[in-house]
C-alpha positions in Angstrom: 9.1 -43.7 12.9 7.3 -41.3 10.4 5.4 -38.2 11.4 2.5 -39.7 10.2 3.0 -42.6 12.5 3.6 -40.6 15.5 0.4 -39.1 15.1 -1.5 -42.1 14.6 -0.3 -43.0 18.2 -1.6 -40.4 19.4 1.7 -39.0 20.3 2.9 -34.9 19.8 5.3 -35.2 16.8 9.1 -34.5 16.9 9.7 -32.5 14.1 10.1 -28.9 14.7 6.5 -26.9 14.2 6.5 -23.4 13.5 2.3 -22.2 13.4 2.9 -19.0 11.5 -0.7 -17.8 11.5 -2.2 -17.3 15.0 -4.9 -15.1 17.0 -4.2 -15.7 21.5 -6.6 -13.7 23.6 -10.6 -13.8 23.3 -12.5 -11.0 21.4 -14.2 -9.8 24.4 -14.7 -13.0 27.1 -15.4 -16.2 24.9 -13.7 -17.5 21.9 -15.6 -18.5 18.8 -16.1 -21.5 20.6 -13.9 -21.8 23.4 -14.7 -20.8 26.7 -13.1 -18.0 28.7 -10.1 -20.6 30.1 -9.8 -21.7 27.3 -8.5 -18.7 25.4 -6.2 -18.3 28.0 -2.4 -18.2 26.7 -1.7 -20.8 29.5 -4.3 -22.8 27.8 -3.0 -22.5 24.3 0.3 -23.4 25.3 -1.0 -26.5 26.9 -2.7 -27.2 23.5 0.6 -27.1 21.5 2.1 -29.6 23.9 -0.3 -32.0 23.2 0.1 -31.7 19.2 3.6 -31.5 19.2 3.9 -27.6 18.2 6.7 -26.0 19.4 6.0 -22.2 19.1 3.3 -20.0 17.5 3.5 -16.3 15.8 0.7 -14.7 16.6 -1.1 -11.5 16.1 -3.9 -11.1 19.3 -7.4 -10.0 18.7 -7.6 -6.7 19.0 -5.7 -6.2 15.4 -9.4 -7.1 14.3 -11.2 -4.1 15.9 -8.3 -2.1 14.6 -6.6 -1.4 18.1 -2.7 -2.1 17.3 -1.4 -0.9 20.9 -3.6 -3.4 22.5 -3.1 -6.2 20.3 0.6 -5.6 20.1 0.9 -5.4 24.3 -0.9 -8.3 24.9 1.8 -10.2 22.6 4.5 -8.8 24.0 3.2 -9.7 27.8 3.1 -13.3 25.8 6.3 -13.5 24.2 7.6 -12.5 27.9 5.6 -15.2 29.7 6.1 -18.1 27.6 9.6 -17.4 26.4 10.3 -19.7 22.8 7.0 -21.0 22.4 4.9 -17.7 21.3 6.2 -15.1 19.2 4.7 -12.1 17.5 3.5 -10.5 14.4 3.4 -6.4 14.4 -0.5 -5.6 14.0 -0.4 -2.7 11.5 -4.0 -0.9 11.3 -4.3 1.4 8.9 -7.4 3.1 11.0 -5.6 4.5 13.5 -3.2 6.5 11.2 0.3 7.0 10.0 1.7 8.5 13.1 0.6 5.3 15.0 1.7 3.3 12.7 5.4 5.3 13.0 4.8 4.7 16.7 4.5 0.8 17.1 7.0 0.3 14.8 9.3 2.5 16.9 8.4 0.7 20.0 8.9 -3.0 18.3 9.9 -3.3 15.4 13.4 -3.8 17.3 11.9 -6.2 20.2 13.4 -9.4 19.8 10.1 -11.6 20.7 8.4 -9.6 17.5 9.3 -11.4 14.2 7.7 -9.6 11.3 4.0 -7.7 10.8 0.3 -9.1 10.0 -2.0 -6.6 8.0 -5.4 -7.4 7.8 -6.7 -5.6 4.3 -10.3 -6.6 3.6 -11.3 -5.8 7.3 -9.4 -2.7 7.0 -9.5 -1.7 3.7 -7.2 -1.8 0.7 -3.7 -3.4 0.8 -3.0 0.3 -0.9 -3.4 2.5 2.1 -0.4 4.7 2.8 -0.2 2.9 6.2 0.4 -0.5 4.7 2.7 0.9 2.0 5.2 2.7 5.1 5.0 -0.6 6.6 5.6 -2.7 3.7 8.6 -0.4 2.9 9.7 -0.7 6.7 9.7 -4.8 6.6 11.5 -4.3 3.1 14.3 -2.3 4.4 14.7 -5.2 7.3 14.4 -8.0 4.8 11.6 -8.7 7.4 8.0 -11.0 7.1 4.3 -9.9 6.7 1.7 -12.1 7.0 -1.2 -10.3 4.8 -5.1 -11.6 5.0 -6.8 -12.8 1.9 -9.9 -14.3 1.8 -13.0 -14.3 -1.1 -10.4 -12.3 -3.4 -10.3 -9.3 -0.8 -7.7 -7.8 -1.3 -7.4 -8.8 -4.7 -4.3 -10.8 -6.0 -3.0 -8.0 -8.1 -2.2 -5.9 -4.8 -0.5 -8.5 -3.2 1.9 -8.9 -6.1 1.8 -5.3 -6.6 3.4 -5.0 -2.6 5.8 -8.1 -3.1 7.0 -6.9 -6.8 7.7 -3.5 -5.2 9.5 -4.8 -1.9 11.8 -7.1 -3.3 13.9 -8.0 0.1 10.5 -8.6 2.2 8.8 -11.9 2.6 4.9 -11.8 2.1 2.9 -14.3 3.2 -0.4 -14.3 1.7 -2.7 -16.3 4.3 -5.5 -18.7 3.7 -4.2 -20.5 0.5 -5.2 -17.3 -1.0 -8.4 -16.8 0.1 -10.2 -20.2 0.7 -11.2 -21.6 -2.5 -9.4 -23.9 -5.1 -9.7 -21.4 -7.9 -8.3 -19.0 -5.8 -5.4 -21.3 -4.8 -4.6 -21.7 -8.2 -4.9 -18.0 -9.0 -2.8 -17.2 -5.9 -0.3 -20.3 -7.3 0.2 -18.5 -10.4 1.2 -15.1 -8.5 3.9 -17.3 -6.6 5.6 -18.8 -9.6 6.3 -15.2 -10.9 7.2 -13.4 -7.3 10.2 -14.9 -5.7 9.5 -13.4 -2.6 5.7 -13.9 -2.3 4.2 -17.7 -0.2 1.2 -19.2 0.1 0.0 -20.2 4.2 -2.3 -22.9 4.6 -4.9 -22.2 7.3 -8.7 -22.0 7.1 -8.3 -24.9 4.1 -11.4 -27.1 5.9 -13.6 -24.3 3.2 -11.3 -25.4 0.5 -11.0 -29.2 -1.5 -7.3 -29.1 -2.1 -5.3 -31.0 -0.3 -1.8 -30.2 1.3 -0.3 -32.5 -1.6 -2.6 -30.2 -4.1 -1.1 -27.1 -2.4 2.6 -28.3 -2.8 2.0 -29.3 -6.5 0.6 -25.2 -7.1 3.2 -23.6 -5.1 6.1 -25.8 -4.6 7.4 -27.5 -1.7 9.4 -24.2 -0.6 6.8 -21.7 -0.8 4.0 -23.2 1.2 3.9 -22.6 5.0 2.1 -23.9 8.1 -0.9 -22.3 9.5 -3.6 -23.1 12.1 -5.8 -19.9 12.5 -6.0 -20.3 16.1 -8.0 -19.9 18.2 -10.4 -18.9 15.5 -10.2 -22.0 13.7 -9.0 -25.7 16.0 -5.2 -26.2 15.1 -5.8 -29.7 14.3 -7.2 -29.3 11.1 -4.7 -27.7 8.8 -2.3 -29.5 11.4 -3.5 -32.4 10.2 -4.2 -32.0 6.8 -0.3 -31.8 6.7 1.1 -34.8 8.9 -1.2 -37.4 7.8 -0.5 -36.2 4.0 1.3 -38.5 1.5 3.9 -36.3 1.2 7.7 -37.6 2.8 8.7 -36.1 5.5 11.5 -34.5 4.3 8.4 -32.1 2.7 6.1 -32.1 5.8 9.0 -30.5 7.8 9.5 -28.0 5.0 5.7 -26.9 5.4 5.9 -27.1 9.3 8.9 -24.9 10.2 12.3 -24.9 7.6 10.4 -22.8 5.0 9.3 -20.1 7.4 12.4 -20.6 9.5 14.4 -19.9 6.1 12.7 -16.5 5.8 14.2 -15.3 9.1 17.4 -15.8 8.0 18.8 -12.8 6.3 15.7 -10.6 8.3 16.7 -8.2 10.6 14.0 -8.4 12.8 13.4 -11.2 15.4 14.4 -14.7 14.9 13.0 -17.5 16.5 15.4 -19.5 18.6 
């Protein structure tokens, strides 16, 4: 039976998921449109049965207010409860300084559950920032993953290559097809095919035309990855866009877990198990 088929049964698929682009806690009480139990991490977890994900990375809400030490304890309390199905990004805020920076990195960039870093330039500023840069050259030494935001060309596309051409040994993933829109997709595309180490995550594509077999033709079938967004966005969506794609399975399981799983390999950060 095919992926696609599975679905259309209504059943959670069997292939290994990997969502590599997650938020778990509300901003305050409420999610965008979830209520309070519903943003619980019990809840979530409950969610990803039913689809058929097995485990989440995830960077908690607080990164967007700029609070790293709060985002980055309630993901560790999360990787602790729900051993193997959540796992975290680093949140890196530029805000709060270098020497905080220095600090959560200290604290767990060694943590097994913690499995590379998400930046959030455009909220926070430029990709530039000395705090980024330390970071960036941090995950480089550890042949580790970042997940970067993009979205509306903020930050622009030239300092994302800029970071990945200067960090050869780290993996950058630059989030939301690169940045929502087809021509930005394409733009992002063309930035792929010259940086080895630089891949293109799908979530937030409900704002963008493309379609995961569109993605796969820009990028390649190695350098696109599986993201939801949630609890921002429903996990359905760009879940879906993928499984009930034309594209053979041997591809959808690329995009769902073997392409992110394969940057792990040689990292020297986490791993997921």
């Amino acid at each position: 039976m095919t992926i696609r088929d599975e679905a259309f049964l209504g059943r959670p698929i069997s292939a290994f998921v990997v969502d590599a682009h997650t938020h778990i806690s509300p901003y305050y009480m409420n999610g965008w449109y979830q209520t309070s139990a519903e943003t619980s991490t019990a809840a979530i977890v409950r969610s990803l049965d039913r689809l058929g994900i097995d485990c989440i990375v995830t960077a908690p809400h607080p990164l967007v207010m700029g609070m790293m030490a709060a985002a980055n304890s309630i993901t560790e309390a999360a990787v602790h409860d729900f051993p193997g199905r959540i796992w975290g990004y680093i949140c890196i805020c530029p805000g709060e300084g270098l020497a905080e920076v220095k600090a959560q990195l200290k604290q767990y960039g060694s943590h097994p559950g913690f499995i590379g870093m998400k930046f959030l330039p455009g909220y926070h500023g430029s990709l530039k920032q000395p705090e980024y840069e330390y970071a960036a050259d941090y995950a480089d030494e550890k042949a580790g993953v970042i997940l970067t935001h993009t979205w509306g060309g903020d930050p622009p596309h030239a300092e994302i290559e800029e970071m990945a051409a200067r960090h050869p040994y780290l993996k950058l993933l630059c989030a939301h097809q690169g940045g929502g829109s087809a021509d930005l997709s394409r733009k992002i595309a063309e930035v792929i095919r010259r940086q080895p180490n630089l891949y293109m995550e799908i979530c937030g594509s409900l704002f963008n035309p493309l379609s995961a077999e569109d993605l796969v033709d820009l990028a390649g079938e190695d350098r696109v990855i599986f993201g939801s967004d949630q609890i921002n966005l429903d996990p359905r969506y760009d879940f879906g866009r993928v499984i009930f794609s034309s594209l053979p399975d041997v591809v959808k399981k690329k995009l769902l877990a073997e392409n992110y799983l394969g940057l792990l390999r040689d990292s020297r950060m986490g791993h997921i198990n």
